[in-house]
N, C-alpha and C positions, 0 to 999 in steps of 0.2 A: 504494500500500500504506500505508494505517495504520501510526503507530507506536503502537506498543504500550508504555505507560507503566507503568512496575511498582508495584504494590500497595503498602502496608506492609500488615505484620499488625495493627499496634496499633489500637484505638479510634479511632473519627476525630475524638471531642471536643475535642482537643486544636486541630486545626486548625478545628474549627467556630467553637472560640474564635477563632482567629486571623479566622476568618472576617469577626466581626461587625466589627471595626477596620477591615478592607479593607474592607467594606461600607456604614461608614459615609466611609471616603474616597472609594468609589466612587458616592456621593450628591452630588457636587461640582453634578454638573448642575442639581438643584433648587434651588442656590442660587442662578441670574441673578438674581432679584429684589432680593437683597439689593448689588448691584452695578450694579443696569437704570440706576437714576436717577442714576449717575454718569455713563454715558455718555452720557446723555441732557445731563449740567447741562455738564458738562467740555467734552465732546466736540461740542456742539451741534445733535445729531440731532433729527429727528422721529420724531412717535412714530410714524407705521407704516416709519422707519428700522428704529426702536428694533425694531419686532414682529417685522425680518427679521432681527434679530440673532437675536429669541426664536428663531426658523424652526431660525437655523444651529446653537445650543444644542440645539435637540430633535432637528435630525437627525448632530446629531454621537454623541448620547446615547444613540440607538436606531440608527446603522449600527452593525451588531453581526456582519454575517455573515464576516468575516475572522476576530473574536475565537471566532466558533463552529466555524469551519472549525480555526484555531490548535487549540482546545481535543481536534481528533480526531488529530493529526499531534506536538505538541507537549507536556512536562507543564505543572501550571499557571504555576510559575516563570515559566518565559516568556514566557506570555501576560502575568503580572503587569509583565513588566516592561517590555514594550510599553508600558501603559496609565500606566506612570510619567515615562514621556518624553515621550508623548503631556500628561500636565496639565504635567511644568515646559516643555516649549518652547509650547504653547498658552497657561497662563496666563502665562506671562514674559510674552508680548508683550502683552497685555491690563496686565498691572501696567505697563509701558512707557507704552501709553498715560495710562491715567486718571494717574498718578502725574505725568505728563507730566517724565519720565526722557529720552523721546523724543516732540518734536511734529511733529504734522502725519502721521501715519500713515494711507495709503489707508482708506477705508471699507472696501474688499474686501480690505485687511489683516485687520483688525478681523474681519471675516465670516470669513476661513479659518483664523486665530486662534483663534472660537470654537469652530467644529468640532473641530478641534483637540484642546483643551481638555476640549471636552464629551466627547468619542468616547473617553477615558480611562475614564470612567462606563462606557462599553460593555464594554471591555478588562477592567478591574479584576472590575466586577460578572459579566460569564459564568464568569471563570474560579473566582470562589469560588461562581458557582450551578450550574455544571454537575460541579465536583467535590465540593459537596456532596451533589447529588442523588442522583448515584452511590453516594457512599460511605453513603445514609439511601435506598435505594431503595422499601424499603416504609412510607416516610412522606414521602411527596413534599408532599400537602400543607401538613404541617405544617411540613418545611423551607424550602421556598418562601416561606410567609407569614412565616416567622420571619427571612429572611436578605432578604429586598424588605423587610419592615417595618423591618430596623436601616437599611437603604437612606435609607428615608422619611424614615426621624430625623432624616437627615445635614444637611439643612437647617434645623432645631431646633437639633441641636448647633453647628454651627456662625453661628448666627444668638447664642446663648449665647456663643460665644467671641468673636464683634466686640462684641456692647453691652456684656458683662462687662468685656473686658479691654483691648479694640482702641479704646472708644470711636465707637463706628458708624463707625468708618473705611472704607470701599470700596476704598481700594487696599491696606489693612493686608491685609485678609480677602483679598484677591487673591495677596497675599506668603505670605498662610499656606499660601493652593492652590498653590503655585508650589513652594513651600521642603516645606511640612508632608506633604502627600499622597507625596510620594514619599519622604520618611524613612519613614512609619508602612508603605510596602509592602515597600518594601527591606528593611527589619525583620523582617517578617512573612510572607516570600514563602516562607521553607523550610519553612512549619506549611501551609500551604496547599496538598494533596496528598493522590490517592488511595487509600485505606487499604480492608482487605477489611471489607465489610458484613457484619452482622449477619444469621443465616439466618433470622431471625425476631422480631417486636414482642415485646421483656419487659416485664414491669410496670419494673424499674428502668431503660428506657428511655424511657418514658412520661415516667417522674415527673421525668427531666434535661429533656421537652421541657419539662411543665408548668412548674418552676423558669425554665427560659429565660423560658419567656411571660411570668410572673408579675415577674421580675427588670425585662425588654424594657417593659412595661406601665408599672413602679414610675416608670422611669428616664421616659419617655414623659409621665408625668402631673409630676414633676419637671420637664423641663423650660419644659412651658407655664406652670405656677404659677409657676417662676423670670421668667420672659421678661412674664410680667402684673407681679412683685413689682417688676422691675425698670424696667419702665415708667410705672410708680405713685408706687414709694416712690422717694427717692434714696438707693441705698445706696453705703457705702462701699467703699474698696478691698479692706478684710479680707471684708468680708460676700462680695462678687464671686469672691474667688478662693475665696474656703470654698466657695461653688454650681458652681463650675468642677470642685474636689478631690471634691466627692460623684459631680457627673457619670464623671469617670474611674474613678469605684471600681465606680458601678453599671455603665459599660460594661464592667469588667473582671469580671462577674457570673459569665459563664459558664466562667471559667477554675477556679470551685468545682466542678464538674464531674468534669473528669479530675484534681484533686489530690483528688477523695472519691476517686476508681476507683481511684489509686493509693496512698492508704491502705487502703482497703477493698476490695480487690480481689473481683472476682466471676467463678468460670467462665462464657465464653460462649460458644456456637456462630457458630461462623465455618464461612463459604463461600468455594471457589474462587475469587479476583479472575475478573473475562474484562476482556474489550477492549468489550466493550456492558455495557451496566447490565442486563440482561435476563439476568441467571445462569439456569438453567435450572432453577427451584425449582415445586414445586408448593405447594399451599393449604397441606401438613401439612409442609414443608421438604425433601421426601426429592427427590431428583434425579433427572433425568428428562431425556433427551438424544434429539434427533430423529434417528431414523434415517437421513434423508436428510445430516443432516450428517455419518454415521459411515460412511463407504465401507469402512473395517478391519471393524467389523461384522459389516458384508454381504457382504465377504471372508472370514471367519472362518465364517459360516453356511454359506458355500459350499464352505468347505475340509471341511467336516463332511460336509458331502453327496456328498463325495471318498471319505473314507472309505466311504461303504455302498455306492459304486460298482462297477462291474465293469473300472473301473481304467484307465478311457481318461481320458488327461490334456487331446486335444481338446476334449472336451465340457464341463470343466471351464474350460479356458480360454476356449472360447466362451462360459457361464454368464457369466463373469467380466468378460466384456467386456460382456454386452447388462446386465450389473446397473451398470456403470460406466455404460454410454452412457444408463441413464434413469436414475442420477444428477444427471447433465448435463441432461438433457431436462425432467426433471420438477421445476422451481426452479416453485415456486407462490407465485402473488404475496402479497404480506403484508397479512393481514387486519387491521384496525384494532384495536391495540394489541400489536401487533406492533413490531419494528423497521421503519422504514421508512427508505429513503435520502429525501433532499431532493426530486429528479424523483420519486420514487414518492409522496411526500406530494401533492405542488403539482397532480397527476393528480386529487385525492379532491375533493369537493364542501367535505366537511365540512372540509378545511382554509382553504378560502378562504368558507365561513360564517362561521370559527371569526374568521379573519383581518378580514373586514368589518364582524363586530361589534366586537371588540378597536377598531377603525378607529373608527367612528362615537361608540363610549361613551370612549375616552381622548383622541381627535383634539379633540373638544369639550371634554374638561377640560382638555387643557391648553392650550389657549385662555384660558381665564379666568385657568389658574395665570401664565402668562407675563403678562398683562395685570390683576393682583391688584392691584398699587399704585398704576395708572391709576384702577380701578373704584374701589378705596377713598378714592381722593383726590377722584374726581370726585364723589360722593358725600358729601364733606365730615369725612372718615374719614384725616385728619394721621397720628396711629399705624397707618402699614402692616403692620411690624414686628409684632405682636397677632395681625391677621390671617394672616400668613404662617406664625407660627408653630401658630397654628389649624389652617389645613389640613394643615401635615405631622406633628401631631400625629393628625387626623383620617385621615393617607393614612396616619400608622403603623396607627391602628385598623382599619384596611377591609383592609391587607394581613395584620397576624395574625391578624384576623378571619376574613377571607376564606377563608385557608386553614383555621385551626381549626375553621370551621364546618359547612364543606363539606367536610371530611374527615371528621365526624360524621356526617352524614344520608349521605354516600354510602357509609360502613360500614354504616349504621343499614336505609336503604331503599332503598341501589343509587338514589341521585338525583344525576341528572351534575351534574356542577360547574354546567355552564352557566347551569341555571337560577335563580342567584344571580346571577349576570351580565344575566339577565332583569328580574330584581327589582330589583336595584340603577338599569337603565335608566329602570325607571318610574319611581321616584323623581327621578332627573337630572332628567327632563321637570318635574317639580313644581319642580324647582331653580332651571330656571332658569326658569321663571315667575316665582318669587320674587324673583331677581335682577332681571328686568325691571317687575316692580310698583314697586321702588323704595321700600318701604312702612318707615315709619321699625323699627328696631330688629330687621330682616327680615337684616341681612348678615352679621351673623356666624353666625345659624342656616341662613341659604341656604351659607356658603363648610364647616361643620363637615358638611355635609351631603353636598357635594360632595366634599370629602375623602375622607370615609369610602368613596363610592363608586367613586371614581377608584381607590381602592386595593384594594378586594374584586373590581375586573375584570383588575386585573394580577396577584394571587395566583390569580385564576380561570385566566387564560391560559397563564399559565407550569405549573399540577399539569397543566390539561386535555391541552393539547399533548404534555406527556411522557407522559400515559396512552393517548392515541390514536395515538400515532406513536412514542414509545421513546425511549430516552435514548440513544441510540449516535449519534444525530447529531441530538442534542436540543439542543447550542448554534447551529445553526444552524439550525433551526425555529422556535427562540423568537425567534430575533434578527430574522427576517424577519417574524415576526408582532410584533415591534414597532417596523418600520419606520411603521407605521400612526401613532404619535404625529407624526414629524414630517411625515409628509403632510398629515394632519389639522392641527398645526399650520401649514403653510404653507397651505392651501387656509382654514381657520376664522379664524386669529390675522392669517397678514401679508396674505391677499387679502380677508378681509372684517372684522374686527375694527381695525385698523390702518388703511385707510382710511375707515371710517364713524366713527371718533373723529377725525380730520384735518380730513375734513369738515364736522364738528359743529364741530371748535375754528377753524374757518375761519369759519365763518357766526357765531358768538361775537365773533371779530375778538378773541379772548384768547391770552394764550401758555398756556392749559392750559382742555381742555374741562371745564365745571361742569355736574354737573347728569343725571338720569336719561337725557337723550338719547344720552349721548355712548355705551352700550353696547347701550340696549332691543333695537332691532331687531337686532340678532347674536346675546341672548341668546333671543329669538322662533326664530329661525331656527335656531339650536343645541337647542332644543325639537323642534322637527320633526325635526330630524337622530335625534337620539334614542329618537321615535317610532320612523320606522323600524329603527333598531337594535334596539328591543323585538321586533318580530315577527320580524326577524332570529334570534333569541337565543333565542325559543320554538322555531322549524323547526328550529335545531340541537338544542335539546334532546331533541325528541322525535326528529330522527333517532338520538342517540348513547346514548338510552335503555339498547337491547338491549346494547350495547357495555359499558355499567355492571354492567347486569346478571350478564353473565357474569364481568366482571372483579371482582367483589365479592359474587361467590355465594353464599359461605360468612361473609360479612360482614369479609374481609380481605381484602388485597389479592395478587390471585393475577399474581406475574410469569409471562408469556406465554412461549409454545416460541419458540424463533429462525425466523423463519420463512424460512429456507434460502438465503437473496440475499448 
């Protein structure tokens, strides 16, 4: 039995604010780069060591299905606070090392370590993306892409707070994962909570997303401009912490939100909380309850037909029983976009379409993300830093993108999400040709490229999923559809990226591979992969067509009957 977690009535702004803090703590994962080449110099690894470590970070980051199951049994508090024990006893021991606090720690310390570590990103990020979605149900896309995009940042920001303040320290930043992520959740864990949605899109809902965007954006192009300024010019202490004090104020953006609503207050229409995000609403808001889930009902209909009787109370209770026993009998399985349980999903084609593209188009990027300051080095490209924060500037753009976009066109002309997951693949193919040409002045437009797209397939996966299978056990759908990263990371990064640069720095007879070799043929080969994930990403589209169509008929989005399971 589901526990049933109680609503509040008030706006959920409040906690969406809270949200974006936990969300940019819950970003820790993106940051091994800024930490990789310590373990590498300190600890004296190889690099496809070092890629198995990438492996352990990505699949620490993407085991999610405990935090999704948590989120159906448990409120969010406690999943939150899981995922706060989970970064200080994961990064402790990681600061232990590198700091060398403690030496000589097993390798497969170090490996369990990161998991560890990493799988706090899992914890922190479901429980404020599954109880924001709930609480903004008929704006999933735009939530998603807004609460994955402050995600993305997190690597930004805190790439800002080691050059700013830390002095590119690797074990400082490690102190700060260790000490800082679970103050900022303990803090924040009571705003973080299911609140009754809204029975419908208002214009002054709209205009709080548009400000988030606009705010999320500002802070976004901030960032990078500080982190080139910072790379360039040498600034000083005052200037440092002055770009540090703007950064907090634009993350604190969206807490103008619920202090306008609670100056300006506005009536709004509020709906029933339930136990699924599938209130039972139609297109025009008005309520609408399935018969089969009302047995009193059809008791009630029955008792009526008692009365025109001729007053035999058998016939009435035989009625009563055969209307109870095809209750029971007649449970019809749930059509897609529907609520679906987990075994009901994993049965459908289109979830493990949905799930093998997700695999192929992110498995491949984060191959290159773990492996960025290899390529840029090997390459002749000293400032990593630059690039790293390019792409998670570029993964912020693809994730609010992603979702703003494609929440447009599929209000606009019923066009599924997926098909941007299409588009974005063919591009990757062009990417990483680019990457492999090796062509001067070609890397920071191949890695801003790759960004943008790596991040318009995970704001794609995350709306898609809860539209075709329901948010009642949507933390543990999406967690398992992004299991796919660190498969893909382990199969792309530590079995062929990892030993084909070893190789290369073998035959070099160097301690670090120079030179286009050290990554061409993986980035060839992650081209093909790609490929097929394009035609992959067409077939789902065009099967889940009709599926849009109906669900955005009227050009909004219509949540679906419960379908009786």
């Amino acid at each position: 039995m589901q526990a049933t977690v109680k609503a509040g009535t008030r706006p959920p702004w409040v906690g969406f604010a809270a949200a974006v803090w936990v969300g940019i703590a819950a970003g820790n994962s993106y940051c091994f780069p800024l930490y990789s080449h310590a373990l590498k110099s300190v600890l004296g690894y190889s690099q496809q060591q070092l890629t198995i470590l990438g492996v352990a970070n990505d699949f620490g980051e993407n085991t999610g299905i405990l935090p999704g199951i948590a989120c159906n049994y448990f409120p969010p508090w406690v999943v939150l606070l899981v995922g706060v024990f989970s970064s200080f006893f994961g990064y402790g021991v990681i600061w232990l090392a590198i700091s060398q606090t403690v030496v000589g720690l097993p390798y497969w310390v170090l490996w369990v370590a990161l998991v560890l570590a990493a799988n706090s990103s899992a914890w922190l990020g479901t429980a404020v993306l599954v109880t924001n979605l709930r609480n903004f149900p008929l704006s999933r896309g735009t939530v998603a892409g807004l609460l994955k995009g402050y995600i993305a940042l997190s690597a930004a920001v805190f790439t800002e707070v080691m050059t700013m303040i830390l002095n590119g320290s690797a074990s400082a930043i490690l102190l700060v994962f260790t000490l800082g992520i679970p103050i900022i959740c303990l803090s924040l864990m009571y705003y973080v909570r299911p609140c009754t949605p809204s029975s419908e899109i208002d214009p002054s809902e709209n205009a709080h997303f548009l400000f988030t965007q606009g705010t999320s954006l500002l802070l976004a192009i901030f960032l990078l401009t500080t982190t080139i300024l910072k790379n360039s010019l040498n600034l000083d202490k005052t200037m440092s912490y002055t770009f540090i004090a703007i950064m907090v104020v634009l993350l604190l953006s969206p807490l103008a939100i619920p202090i306008k609503m609670t100056l300006f207050p506005a009536r709004k229409k509020l709906i029933r909380p339930t136990e699924s995000s599938d209130s039972l609403v139609s297109g025009d808001g008005d309520s609408k309850t399935d018969p089969l889930l009302t047995p009193s009902s059809s008791n009630a209909n029955l008792m009526s037909y008692n009365d025109n009787d001729d007053g035999s109370g058998s016939d009435v209770n035989m009625l009563l029983a055969v209307g109870e026993g095809a209750i029971k009998m007649k449970k019809r399985r749930p059509r897609r976009g529907d609520d679906f349980s987990f075994r009901e999903a994993m049965v459908k084609a289109d979830f493990w379409l949905l799930w093998t593209t997700y695999f192929l188009g992110i498995g491949t990027g984060v191959t290159v993300l773990n492996n960025l300051a290899q390529i840029g080095s090997s390459l002749g490209f000293n400032n990593t830093d630059t690039l790293m924060s390019l792409f998670s500037f570029c993964n912020f753009l693809g994730r609010l993108g992603g979702g703003a976009v494609s929440e447009y066109f599929v209000r606009l002309n019923a066009i599924p999400r997926t098909f941007w997951t299409m588009a974005t693949q063919i591009i990757m193919v062009l990417t990483y040709l680019l990457y492999a040409s090796a062509l001067n002045g070609t890397l920071y437009a191949a890695t801003a490229l790759l960004g943008t797209c790596y991040g318009v397939q995970i704001a794609i996966m995350i709306s898609t999923s809860s539209e075709l299978f329901g948010l009642k056990n949507f933390g543990i759908i999406f967690n398992f559809m992004q299991l796919g990263n660190p498969l893909g990371a382990l199969l792309f990064s530590g079995m062929l990226a990892g030993y084909i640069y070893d190789t290369e720095e073998a035959r070099q007879g160097t301690t670090m591979c120079m030179g286009p070799a050290c990554f061409r043929f993986t980035f060839l080969v992650l081209a093909c992969v790609c490929g097929i994930g394009t035609i992959l990403s067409l077939i789902l589209t065009l099967r889940i067509r009709p599926v849009y169509q109906m669900l955005y008929a009227d050009g909004s989005f219509r949540l679906p009957q419960r379908s009786g399971h």
